[in-house]
N, C-alpha and C positions, 0 to 999 in steps of 0.2 A: 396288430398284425398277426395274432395268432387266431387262425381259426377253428373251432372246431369241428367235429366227424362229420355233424348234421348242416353246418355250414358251407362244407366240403360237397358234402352229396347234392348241396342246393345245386351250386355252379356248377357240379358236374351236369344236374337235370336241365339247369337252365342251358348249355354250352349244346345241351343235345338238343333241344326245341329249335336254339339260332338254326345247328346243321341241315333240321328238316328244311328250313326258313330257305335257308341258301338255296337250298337242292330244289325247291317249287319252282317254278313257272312264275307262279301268280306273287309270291312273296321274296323272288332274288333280289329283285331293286332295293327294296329294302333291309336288304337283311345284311347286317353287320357280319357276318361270318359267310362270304362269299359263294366260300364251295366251285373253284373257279375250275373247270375241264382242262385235261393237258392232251388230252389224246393221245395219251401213251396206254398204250391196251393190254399188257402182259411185263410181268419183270423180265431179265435175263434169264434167257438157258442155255449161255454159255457158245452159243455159237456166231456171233457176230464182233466183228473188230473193227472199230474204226478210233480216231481220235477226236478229244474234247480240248476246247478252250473254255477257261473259265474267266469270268468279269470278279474279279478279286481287287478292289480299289478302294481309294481313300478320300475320291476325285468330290469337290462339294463346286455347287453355285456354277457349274460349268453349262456354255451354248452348247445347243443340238451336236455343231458339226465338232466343237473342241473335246466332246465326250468320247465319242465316235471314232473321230483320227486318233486320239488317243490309246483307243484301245485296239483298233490297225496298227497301228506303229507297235506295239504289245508284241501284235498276230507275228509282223514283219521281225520282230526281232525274235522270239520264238524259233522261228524258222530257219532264219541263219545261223541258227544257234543246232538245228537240230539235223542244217545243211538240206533242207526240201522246200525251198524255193520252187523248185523246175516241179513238183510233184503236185497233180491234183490231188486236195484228201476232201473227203466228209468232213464238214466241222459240226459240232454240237454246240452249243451256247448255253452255257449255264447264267442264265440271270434271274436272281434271288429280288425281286421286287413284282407285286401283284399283278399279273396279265393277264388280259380274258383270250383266249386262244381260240380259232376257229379251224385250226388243225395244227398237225405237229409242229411243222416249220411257218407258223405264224402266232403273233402274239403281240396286241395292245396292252401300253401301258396302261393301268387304271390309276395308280398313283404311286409316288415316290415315296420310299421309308429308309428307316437308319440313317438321318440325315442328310440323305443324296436332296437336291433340289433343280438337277441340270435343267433349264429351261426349256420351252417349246418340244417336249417331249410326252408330255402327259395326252393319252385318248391317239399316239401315234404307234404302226409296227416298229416294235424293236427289230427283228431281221431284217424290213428292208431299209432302216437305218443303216446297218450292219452293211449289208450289201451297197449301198450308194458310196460308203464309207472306202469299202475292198476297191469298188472302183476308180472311188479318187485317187488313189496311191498306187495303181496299175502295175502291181508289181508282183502279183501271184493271182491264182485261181482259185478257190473255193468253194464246198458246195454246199452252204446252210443246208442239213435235212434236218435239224432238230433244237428247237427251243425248250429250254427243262426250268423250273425252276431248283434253288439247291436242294428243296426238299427231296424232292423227286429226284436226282440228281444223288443224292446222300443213297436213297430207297434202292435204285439199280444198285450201287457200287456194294450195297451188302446185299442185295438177293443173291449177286456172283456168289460169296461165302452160305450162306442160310437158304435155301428155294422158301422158307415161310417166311420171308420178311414179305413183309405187303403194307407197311407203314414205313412213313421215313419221318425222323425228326428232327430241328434245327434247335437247340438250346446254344445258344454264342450269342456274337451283336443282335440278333435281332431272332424273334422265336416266331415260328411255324410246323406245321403238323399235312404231310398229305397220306391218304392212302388210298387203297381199291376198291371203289364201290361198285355195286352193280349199275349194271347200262340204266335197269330199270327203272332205277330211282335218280336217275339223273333226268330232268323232264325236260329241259332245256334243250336234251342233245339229243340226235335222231340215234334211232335204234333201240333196241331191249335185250339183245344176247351179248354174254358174257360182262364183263366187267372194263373199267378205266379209270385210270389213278387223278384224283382230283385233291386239287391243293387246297386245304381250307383257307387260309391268308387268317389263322385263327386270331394275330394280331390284333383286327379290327375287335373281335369279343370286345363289348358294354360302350360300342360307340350309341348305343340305341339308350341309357344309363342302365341297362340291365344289370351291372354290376356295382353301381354304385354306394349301397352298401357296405359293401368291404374293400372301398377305397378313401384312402386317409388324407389329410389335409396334405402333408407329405406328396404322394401321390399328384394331387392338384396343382402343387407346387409347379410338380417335376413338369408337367404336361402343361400349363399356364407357358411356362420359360421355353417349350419347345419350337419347335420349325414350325408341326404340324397338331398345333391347339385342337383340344378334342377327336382327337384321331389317333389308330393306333393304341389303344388305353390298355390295353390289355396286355400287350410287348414292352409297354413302359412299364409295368408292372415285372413282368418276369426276363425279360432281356439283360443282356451285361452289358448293351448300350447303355442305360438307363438306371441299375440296379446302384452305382455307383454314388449316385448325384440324390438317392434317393436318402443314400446312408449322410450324405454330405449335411443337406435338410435338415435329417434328424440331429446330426451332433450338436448344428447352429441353434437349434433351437435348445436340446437339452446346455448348451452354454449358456445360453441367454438367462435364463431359469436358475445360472449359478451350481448346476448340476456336473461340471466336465471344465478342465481346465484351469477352474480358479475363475469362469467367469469371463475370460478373456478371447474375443475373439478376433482372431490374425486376418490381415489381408489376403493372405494365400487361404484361408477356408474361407471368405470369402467369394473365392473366384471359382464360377461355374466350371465345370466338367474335371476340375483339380483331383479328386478323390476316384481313381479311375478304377473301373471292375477287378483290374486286373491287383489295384494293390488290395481290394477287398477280397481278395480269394487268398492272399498271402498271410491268413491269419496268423504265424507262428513269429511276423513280425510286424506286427500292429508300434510295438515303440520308433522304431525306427523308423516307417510310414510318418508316424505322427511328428516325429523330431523334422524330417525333409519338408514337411508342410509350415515348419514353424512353430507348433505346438509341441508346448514344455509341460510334458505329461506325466504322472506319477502312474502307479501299477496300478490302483483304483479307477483309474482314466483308461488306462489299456483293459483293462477289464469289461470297463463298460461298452468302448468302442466296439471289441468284441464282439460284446451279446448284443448292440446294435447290427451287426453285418451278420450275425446268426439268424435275427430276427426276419429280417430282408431276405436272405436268400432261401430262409426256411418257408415261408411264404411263398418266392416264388417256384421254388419245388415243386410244392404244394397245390397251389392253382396249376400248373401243367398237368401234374398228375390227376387231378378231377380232370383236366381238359381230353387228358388221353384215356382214362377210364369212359368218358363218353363214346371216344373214337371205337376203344375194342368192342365195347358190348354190343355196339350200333353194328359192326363187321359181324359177329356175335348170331344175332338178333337177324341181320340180312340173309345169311346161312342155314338160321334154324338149326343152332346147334345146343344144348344145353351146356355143353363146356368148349372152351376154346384156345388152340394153341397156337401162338403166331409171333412173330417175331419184329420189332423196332429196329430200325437202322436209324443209330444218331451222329451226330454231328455238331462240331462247336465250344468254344472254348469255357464258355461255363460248366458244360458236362464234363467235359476233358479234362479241369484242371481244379474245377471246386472239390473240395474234399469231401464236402456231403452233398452235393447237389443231387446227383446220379441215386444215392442212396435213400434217399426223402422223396424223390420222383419215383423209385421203383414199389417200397412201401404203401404210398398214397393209392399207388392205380392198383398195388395187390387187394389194398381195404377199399376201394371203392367197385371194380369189377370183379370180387370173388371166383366168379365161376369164368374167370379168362386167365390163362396160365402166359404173361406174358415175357418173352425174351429180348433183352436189350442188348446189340452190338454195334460197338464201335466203328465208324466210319476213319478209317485209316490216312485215308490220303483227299478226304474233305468229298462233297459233292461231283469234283470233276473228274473224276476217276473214268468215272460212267462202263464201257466197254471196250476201252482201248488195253485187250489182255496183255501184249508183250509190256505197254506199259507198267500193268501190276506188277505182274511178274518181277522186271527187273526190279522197280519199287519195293517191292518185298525184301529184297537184301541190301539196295540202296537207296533205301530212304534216309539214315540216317547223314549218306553225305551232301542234301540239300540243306540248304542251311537260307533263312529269312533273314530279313538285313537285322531285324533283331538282334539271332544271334551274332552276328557277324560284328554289330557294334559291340556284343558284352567279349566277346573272344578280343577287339581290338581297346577295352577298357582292362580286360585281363595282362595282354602284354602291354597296355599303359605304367602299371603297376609293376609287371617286373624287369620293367628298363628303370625306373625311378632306385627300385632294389639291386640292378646291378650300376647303377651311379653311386649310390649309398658305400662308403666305408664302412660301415657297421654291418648293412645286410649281403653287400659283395661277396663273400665267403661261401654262403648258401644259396646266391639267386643263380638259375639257370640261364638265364640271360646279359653275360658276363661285363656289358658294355665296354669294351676294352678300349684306352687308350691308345691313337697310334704314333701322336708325336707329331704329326700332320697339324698344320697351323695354318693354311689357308691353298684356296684353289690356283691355279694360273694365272698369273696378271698380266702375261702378255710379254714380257719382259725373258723371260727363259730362251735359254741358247743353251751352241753346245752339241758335243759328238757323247751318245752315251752308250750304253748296251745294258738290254733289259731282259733279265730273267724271267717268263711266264710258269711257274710248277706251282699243280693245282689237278692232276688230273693223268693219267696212266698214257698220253699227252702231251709234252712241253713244248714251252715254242723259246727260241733264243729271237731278240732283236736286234740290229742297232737302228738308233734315231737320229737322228739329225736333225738338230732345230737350230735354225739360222734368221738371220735380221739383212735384210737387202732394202728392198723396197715394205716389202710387210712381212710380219711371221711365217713362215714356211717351216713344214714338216716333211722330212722323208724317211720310209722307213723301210729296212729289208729284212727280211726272219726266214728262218727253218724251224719245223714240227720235228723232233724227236721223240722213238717210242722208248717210254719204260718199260723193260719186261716185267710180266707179273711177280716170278721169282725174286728183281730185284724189290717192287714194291712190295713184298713179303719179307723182306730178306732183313741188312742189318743197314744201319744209319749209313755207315761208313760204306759201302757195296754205294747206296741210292746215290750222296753226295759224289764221289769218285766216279760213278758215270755221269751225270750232269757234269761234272770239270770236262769230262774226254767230249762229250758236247759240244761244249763251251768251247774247248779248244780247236775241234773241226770246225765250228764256226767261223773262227778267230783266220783261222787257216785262208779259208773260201772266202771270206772279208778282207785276206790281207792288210790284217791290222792283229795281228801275233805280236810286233812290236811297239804298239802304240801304248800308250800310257792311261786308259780309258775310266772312266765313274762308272758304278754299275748299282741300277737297281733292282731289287728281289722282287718280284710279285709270287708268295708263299701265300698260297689259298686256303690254311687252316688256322682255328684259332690258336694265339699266339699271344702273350701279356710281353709287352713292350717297358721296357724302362726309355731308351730314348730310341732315335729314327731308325739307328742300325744295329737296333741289340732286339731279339724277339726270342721268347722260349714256348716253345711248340709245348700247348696246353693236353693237347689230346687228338690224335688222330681222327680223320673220317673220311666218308669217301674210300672205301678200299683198305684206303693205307695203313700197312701196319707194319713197317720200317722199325726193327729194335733198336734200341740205347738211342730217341730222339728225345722222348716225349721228358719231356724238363730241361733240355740243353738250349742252350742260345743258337739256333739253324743258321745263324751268319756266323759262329766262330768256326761252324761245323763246318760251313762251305769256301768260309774262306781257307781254313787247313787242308783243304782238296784242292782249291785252285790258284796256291800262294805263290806259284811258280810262272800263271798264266798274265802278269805286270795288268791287273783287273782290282779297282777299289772300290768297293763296295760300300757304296751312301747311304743309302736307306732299303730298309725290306718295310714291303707294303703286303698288305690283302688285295686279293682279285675285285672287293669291291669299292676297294680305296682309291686303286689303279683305272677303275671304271668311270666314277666319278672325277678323278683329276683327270682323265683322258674328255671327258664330257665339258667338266670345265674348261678344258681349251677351249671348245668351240661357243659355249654359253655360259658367264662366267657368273648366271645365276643359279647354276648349278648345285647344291649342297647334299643333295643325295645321292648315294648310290647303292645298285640292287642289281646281285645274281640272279637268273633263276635258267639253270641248266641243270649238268651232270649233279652239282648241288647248289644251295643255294643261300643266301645272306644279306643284310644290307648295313651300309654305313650314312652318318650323316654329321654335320657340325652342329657340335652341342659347343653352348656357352661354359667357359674353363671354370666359372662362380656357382656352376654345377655340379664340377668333376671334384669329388672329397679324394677319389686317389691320385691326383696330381694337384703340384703346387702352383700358385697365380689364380685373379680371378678376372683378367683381363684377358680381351678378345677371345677364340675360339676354338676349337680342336676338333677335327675326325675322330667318331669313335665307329668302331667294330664293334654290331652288336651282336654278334656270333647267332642272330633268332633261330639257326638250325637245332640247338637245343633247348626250345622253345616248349616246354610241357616236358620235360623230363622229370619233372618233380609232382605229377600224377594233376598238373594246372589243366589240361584238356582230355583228360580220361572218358568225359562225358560225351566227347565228339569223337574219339576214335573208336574206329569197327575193329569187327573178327581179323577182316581181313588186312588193317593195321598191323595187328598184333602178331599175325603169323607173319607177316614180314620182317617185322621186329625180332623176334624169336628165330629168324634164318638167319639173321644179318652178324655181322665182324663184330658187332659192339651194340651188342640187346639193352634195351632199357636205354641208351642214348641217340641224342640226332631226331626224337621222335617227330616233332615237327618238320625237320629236312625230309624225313622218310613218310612222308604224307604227300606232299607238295612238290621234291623235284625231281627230275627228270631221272634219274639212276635208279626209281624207286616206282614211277608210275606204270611204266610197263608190266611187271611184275606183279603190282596191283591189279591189273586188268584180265592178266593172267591167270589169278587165285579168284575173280566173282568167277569167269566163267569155266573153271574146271568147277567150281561149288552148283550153279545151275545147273551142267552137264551130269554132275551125279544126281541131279533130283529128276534127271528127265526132261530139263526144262529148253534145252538148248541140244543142237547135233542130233536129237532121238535118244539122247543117250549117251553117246558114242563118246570115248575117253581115250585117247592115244596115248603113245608113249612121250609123243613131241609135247602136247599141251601139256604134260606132267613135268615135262622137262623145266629147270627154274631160265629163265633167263631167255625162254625162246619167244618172249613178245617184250618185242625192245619199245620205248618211246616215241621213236622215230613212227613206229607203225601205228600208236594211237595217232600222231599227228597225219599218217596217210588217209586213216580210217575217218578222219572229221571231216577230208577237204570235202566240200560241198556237191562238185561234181561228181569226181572219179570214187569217194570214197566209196562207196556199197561194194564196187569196182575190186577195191585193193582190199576190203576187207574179207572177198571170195580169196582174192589169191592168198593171202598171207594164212586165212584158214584155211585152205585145201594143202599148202605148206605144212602144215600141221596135221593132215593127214583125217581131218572131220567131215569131210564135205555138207559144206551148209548149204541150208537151202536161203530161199531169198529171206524170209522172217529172219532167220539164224543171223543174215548180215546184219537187218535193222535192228536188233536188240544188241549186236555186241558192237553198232555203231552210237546207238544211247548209253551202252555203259564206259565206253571210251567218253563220250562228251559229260559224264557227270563225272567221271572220276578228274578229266580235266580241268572240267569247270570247278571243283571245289579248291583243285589247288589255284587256279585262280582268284579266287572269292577270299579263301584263307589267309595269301599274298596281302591282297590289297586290306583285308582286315588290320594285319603288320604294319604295313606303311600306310594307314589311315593312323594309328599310334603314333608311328614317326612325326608325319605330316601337323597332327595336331599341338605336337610337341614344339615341332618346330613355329607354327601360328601361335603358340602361346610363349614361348621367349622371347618374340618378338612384339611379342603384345598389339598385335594388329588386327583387325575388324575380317582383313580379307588376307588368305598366302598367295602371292605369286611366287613360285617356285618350280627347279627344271632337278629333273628325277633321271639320271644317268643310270644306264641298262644294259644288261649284256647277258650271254645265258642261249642256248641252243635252243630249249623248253619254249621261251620268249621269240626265238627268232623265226624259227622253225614250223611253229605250230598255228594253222591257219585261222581260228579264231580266241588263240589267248589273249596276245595283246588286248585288242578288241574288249574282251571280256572282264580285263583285268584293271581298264581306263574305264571304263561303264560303273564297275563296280566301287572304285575308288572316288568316282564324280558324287556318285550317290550316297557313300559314309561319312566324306565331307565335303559335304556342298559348299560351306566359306572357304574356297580356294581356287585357284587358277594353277593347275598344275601340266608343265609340260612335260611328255614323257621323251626323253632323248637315246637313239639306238645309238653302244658303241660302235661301230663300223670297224674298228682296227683292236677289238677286245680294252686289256688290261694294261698290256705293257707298254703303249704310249703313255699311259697316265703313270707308269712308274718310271719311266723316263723325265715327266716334267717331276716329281717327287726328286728326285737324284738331280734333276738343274736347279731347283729350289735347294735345296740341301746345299751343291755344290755354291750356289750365288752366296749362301749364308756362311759356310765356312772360310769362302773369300773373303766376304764383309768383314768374318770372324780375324781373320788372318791380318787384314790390312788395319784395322780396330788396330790388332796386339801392336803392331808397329809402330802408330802413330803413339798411342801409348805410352812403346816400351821406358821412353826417360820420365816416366812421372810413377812407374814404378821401385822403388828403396830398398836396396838389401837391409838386414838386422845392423850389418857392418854402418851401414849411411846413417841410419837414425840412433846409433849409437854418439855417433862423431855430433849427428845436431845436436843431439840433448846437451855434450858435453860443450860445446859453443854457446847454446842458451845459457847454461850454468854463469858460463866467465861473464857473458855480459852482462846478465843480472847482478852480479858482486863489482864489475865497472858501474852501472847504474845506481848504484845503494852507497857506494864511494864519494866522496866531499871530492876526493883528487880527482878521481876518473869519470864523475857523472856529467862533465859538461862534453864529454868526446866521447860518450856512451850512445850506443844506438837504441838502444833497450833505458830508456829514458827514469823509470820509477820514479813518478812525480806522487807525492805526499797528497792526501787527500783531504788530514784533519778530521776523518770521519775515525773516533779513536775503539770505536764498536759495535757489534750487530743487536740488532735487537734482543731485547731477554724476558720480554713483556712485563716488567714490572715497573711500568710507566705510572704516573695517575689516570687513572680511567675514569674520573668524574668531568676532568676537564677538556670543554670545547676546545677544538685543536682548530683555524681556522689555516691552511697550508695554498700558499701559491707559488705554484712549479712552473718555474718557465722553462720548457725545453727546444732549445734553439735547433735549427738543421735540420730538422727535420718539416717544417710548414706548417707544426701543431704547436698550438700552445693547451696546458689543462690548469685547471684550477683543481683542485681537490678540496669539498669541507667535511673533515674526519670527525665522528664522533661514535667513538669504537662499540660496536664493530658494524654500524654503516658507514658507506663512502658514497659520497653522491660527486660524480665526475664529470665536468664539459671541459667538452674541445673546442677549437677553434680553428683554423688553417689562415696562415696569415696570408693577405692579397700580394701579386705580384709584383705589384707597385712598390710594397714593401720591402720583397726581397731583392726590390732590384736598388 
């Protein structure tokens, strides 16, 4: 696999003959290197906008129509996602597979590559597939003006950056090369002035065996095993489809030979496509690649795997790089230039992420086209970018909050890991994810009665209830509440001020309820984290959300409140969490319920873990609600890689910096504000307003929540997103609404994506205590953020179906919040301390003072000395019958002799024989027949 300079210059010479080959008339049929027309006649100059869909799929072995709808339904959800259903746009079509085009919006398959094989599609238009497709599902308008492939596709999106980009190249799954030739040397195509970008499909290179030569047994391997045998040979070479299976090969074979391993080869190297590009570019951990494969490898072994995966991708560097030294010179040479300067737009995850890929490609084409000075840039946001500027734009400062399920699975493997660390007794201490116990032992069974009153504080907010839950004909609930405000001063102020107004509360409550005199159970629903010792004892861990209420944070918040309302004849049974109260309010009505999840002003979730879990409570039988506090979820620098700028300066404004980090990403107190800081940062670059910078957008707090969710609805939003920024004092124009209606739905959609990452943790947690194949399970909910907002939900059930697909999960809205559910918490409480109560009493006589089992003992005494009496043993109750057995054993029996022992033990239905001969005992039983014992 290593080729040399002169080797090198061969295939660059030879890669330039095919290109003639393609571009003739008389030699395209044949010529492996297509050279296919796009009828795209000029890059960008910046002045046209429209938007692109990209075919970005994983779809294999699918019918014509199942490809199609498929990627309709894609377009369809796009849409409602971006609220322009009702809107005609341009679509673009980026599809990355070989098409001979006879204008821009038209293009025949020639053949399928990268493993696609969707049937009945080959030698037909892909756009009027596209189109027959849009029409089945009648659900929007569209207007194909443009078929690209990603090369070309890649090409535009950096000539935006570069005007000398005039090549685009694909190094990822699958490798291609287009750029701008002249009209005139395209003979195919009518016309002779100016230039059009044509895609080589350089792939096909040495299907004619012009390269067979410097392709390896390895190689034939790879390409024998594939879809498309003898096709393609030259992307099976240098693609990260394929680069993978090529290292696989090698290793099998250098095993075989006793070379790697010890000789020993596993059924997992065995099995095709196991060794995937992506773990070959992770060189820095080749041990631990090999240990997940089953190979028990020494540093000798990792060394060599190594320079195996060195060897391979240095190779295919290598050949692109002759491939593209042909492209420039040939550009070069077209121009009549002795030097030339021009620029690459690439794209793809082998360039992007190999460590030397990029750097072996740039070297190769400097040594092989000397006299061409060539510049390589990065293709940012992949081929589909194309021309849709407000796009870039906003992409520019949030790209980082789109997130591929990818990451979404390693972000919900991350909080996998520190829920197990805050279960841990040893790492609980340090884990940011505190999993708190709540004392909670199961949901609603239906059985709960009862007058109770429920505290809801959680929020600057409160709501007081009473419940009533009654048994007639069937369970019935009724409930009556008042919302009271906190003043901000008291939620600044001191414990003792907060407590004392919730009693005056409580007691105007009390009043308007006419029930001052009743004797009532009372449950807390305290919306912060809180470490529980048992149902009605909680000490407030650390405030959030606002609150910063002095002398709380470490006290028991129910000693605190009951000392404020000790006069109001109110007992206080258990304090819950807002999403403990969620879930047992959901659980009433679905008692498959075992989740529950905030997401409002802030936000959290709880669920029932197994107690043979919980190291910081005793028992390991049946189950418990735990609070897993996930608002400070990354506080320990866990997601530092996913948060932005504009994370941070939110962080840095807020009551309590450096904690919450994950609440202050995700909910509702926090996303406005967020929405607020992108677009005062584009307005200073010019990119939004014209400019213009008010005092109001400067202002913190003056784009609430509420208005990202005005800004997303579908219809009215462009609508409310003038008024609310002409409120602001910017006056935007029409573009101005649709870029800060896309930054409202990404800053949205991440905290939805993030959510369901969290309870895709949960969820799997839960599938795996249970040890079952498939979860059915119901996810109780509540939250403004969730309620409010017209495409969360939506977004946040999509997202969650697709991280774990083994589950059936239902998502269930509280309708009546938190406090019904701490109401059935305080009827369970209250039914168990009955239990408790009526228990003591049946009891009570089989409990004995010191006083009583003094006086036994002293009775046992006398009768055992009447029992051991000649006078008194015959009128004794306490019998002491003599045994004749005058010793215990003292093992210095003779141990040579066979002891042959038959024990017959009566009353019991067994008899045994024992034959001893120390120190074996060889024992049978017997069970004597009925017959007998009758």
């Amino acid at each position: 696999m290593r080729l040399s300079d002169d080797q090198l210059m061969d295939i660059s010479a030879r890669f330039r003959r095919e290109m003639e080959k393609g571009l003739s008339n008389e030699s395209n049929a044949t010529a492996a290197v297509k050279m296919l027309p796009t009828h795209v006649y000029s890059t960008p100059d910046g002045s046209a906008i429209f938007f692109m869909f990209v075919l970005k799929s994983s779809l294999f072995f699918l019918l014509l129509f199942q490809l199609f709808d498929h990627i309709v339904q894609c377009i369809s959800d796009f849409l409602d996602y971006m609220g322009m259903k009702n809107t005609r746009l341009p679509l673009g079509f980026t599809f990355s597979f070989p098409c001979s085009q006879t204008g821009i919006d038209k293009g025949d398959l020639v053949c399928w590559t990268k493993g696609f094989k969707a049937t009945e599609c080959e030698g037909y238009d892909v756009v009027d597939m596209l189109r027959e497709a849009i029409k089945r599902r009648n659900e929007f308008d569209l207007d194909i003006v443009a078929i690209v492939n990603d090369t070309v596709g890649t090409m535009m999106t950096c000539a935006y950056e570069d005007p000398k980009c005039q090549i685009g190249l694909i190094a990822g799954t699958g490798s291609n090369v287009c750029y701008m030739e002249e009209m005139k040397n395209i003979e195919f195509v009518e016309g002779d002035e100016g230039q059009m970008c044509v895609n080589t499909e350089w792939g096909g290179f040495g299907e004619n065996d012009n390269i067979e030569d410097i392709r390896t047994r390895y190689d034939r391997e790879v390409d024998g095993g594939s879809l498309n045998p003898g096709k393609q040979r030259f992307e099976k070479m240098t693609s990260g489809m394929y680069l993978g299976e090529i290292v696989r090969q090698i290793l099998i074979d250098l095993t075989k030979h006793g070379l790697l391993f010890r000789g020993r080869i596993t059924e997992r190297l065995k099995t095709k496509g196991i060794f995937e590009t992506n773990d070959r570019l992770a060189l820095l951990q080749v041990r631990s690649i090999l240990q997940s494969l089953g190979l028990d490898s020494t540093c000798d072994d990792s060394i060599i795997v190594k320079e195996v995966c060195g060897a391979v991708s240095h190779r295919a560097a290598q050949i692109c790089g002759a491939g593209m030294a042909a492209v420039v010179d040939k550009i070069r040479e077209n121009r009549g230039l002795d030097n030339l300067e021009i620029t690459v737009g690439v794209d793809g995850t082998l360039y992007k992420l190999h460590p030397h890929f990029s750097t072996i490609l740039k070297d190769t084409v400097r040594e092989l086209a000397p006299n061409c000075k060539v510049d390589f840039i990065l293709s940012e946001d992949g081929s589909g970018k194309g021309a849709a500027l407000i796009t870039a734009v906003i992409d520019k400062y949030l790209y980082a909050m789109r997130f591929s399920d990818e990451t979404l699975r390693d972000i919900m493997a991350r909080f996998r890991r520190e829920m197990e660390n805050g279960l841990g007794r040893d790492t609980n201490p340090t884990a940011t994810v505190k999993m708190l116990p709540t004392f909670v032992r199961s949901i609603p069974d239906g059985s709960e009665k009862g007058d109770f009153i429920a505290l809801d504080l959680g929020g600057s907010n409160f709501r007081i209830l009473r419940v009533k839950v009654s048994h007639e004909k069937k369970q019935t609930v009724q409930m009556e509440s008042q919302i009271y405000e906190t003043p901000e001063d008291i939620i600044h102020g001191s414990g003792s001020r907060l407590f004392d107004h919730v009693a005056e509360c409580l007691g105007d409550f009390m009043e308007k309820q006419k029930i001052k005199d009743k004797k009532l159970s009372m449950g807390f629903t305290f919306s912060f984290p809180c470490a529980h010792t048992k149902l009605d004892e909680a000490v407030l861990l650390t405030w959030t959300k606002r609150f910063k209420a002095s002398g709380v944070e470490g006290m028991d918040v129910v000693k605190l409140l009951n000392k404020a309302i000790k006069k109001r004849g109110v007992n206080i049974m258990a304090v819950v969490n807002d999403t403990v109260g969620t879930m047992m309010t959901c659980g009433f009505d679905d008692q498959r319920c075992e989740v529950g999840i905030i997401i409002g002003t802030g936000t959290n979730a709880c669920y029932m873990e197994e107690l043979r879990h919980l190291d910081l409570v005793e028992g390991d039988e049946g189950r418990m609600c735990i609070n897993t506090e996930w608002g400070a979820f990354g506080d320990d620098g866990t997601l530092e890689d996913i948060r932005t700028e504009f994370d941070r300066e939110i962080d840095r404004g807020s009551l309590n910096p450096g904690k919450q980090l994950f609440e202050k990403m995700v909910s509702g107190m926090y996303m406005g504000e967020l929405v607020r800081l992108i677009l005062v940062k584009m307005a200073k670059e010019g990119l939004l307003f014209e400019g213009r910078i008010t005092p109001e957008l400067l202002t913190k707090g003056k784009i609430e929540t509420k208005h990202v969710s005005a800004i997303e609805k579908s219809k009215e939003g462009l609508t409310k997103a003038k008024e609310i920024l002409t409120r602001l004092g910017v006056e935007p124009s029409e573009d101005d609404c649709i870029a800060v209606q896309h930054v409202c739905a990404i800053v949205s959609f991440r905290s939805a994506n993030l959510i369901a990452a969290t309870l895709g943790a949960i969820l799997t947690r839960l599938k795996d205590n249970k040890n079952t194949p498939r979860l059915r399970t119901t996810v109780g909910i509540d939250g403004s953020l969730y309620k409010m907002h017209p495409q969360y939900a939506r977004r946040l059930h999509k997202t969650v179906r697709r991280l774990v697909p083994e589950s059936d999960v239902r998502f269930l809205l509280s309708e009546s919040g938190s406090g019904k559910g701490a109401a059935m918490v305080t009827a369970w409480a209250s039914r168990l301390a009955d239990q408790t109560r009526q228990i003591a009493e049946t009891l009570a006589e089989f409990r004995l003072t010191k006083e009583q089992l003094l006086e036994v003992k002293k009775r046992m005494r006398t009768e055992i000395q009447n029992g051991l009496s000649k006078n008194t043993q015959s009128t004794a109750t306490v019998r002491m019958l003599p045994t004749y057995v005058r010793s215990t054993p003292d093992g210095t029996g003779e141990r040579s002799t066979v002891i042959l022992c038959i024990f017959l033990k009566i009353g019991r239905q067994t008899t045994r024989m024992i034959c001893s001969d120390p120190p074996d005992i060889i024992c049978h039983s017997f069970t004597a027949k009925k017959s007998i014992n009758k």
